[in-house]
C-alpha positions as CSV (number, residue, x, y, z in Angstrom):
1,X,42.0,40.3,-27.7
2,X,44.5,37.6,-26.9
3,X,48.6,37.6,-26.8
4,X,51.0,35.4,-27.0
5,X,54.1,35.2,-24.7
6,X,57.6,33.2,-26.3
7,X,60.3,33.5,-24.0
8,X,63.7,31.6,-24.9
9,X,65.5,29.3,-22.1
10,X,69.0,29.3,-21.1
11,X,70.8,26.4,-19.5
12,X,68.1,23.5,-20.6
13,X,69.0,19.6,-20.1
14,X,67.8,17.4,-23.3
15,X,65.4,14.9,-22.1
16,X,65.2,11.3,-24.1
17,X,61.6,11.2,-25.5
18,X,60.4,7.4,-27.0
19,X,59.5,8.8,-30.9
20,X,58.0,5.5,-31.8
21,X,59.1,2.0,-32.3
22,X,60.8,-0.2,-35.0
23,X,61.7,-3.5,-35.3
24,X,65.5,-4.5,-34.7
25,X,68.0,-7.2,-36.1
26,X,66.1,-9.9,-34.6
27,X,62.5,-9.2,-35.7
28,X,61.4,-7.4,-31.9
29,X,59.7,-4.6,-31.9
30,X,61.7,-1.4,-29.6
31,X,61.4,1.7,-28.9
32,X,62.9,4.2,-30.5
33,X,64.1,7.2,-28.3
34,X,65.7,10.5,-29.3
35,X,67.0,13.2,-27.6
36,X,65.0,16.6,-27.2
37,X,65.8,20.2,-25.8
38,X,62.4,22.1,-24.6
39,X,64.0,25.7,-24.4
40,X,61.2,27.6,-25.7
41,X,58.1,28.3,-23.4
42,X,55.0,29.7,-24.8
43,X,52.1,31.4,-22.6
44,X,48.8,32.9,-24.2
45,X,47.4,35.7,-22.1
46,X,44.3,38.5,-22.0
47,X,46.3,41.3,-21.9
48,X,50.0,42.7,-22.5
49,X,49.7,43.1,-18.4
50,X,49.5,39.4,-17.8
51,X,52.1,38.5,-20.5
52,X,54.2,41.1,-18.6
53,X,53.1,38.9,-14.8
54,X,53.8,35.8,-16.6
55,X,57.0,36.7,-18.0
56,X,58.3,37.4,-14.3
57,X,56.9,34.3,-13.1
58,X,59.2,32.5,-15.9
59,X,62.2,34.6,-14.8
60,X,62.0,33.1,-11.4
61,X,62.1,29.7,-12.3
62,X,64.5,29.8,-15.2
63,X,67.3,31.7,-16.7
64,X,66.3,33.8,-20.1
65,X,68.9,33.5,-22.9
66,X,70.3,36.7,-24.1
67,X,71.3,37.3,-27.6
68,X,74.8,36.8,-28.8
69,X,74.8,37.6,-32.0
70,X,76.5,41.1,-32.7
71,X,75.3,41.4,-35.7
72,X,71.5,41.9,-34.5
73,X,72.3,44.7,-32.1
74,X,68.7,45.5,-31.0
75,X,68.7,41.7,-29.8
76,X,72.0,41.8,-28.4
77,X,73.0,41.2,-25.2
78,X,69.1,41.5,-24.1
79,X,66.3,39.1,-23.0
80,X,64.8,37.0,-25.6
81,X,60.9,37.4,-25.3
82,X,58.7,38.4,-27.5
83,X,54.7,39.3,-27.4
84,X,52.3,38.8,-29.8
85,X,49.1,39.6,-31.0
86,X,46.7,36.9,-31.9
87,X,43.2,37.0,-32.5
């Protein structure tokens, strides 16, 4: 039996990442770089114990975003994690 821990981050810098390379106006080949935002985090762990462990582990190096849609009340204004079951 195996879980799966996603937990959604708060406050996350986009990092430039080089997506490949093309060639420009004068015939050289460049990179091509985009801008990415990492601000999901995903653990796989033995046992809802260790997802629980690893989940506090995450909450001491970064801040979990909280739902803001009104709408969705059970997500509202909470933590957004979730755990899995995956074979």
């Amino acid at each position: 039996m195996n879980y799966r821990l996603t937990v959604h981050l708060q406050d996350v810098k986009p990092v430039s990442q080089v997506t490949g390379k093309r060639k420009n106006d004068k015939g050289k080949m460049v990179d091509v770089t985009k801008r990415k935002l990492f601000n999901t985090l995903s653990f796989y762990c033995k046992s809802e114990e260790a997802c629980m462990q690893k989940l506090s582990e995450v909450r001491s190096k970064y801040n979990i975003a909280k739902g803001k849609n009104p709408s969705k009340m059970n997500k509202f204004d909470k933590e957004l994690f979730n755990i899995s079951f995956v074979n």
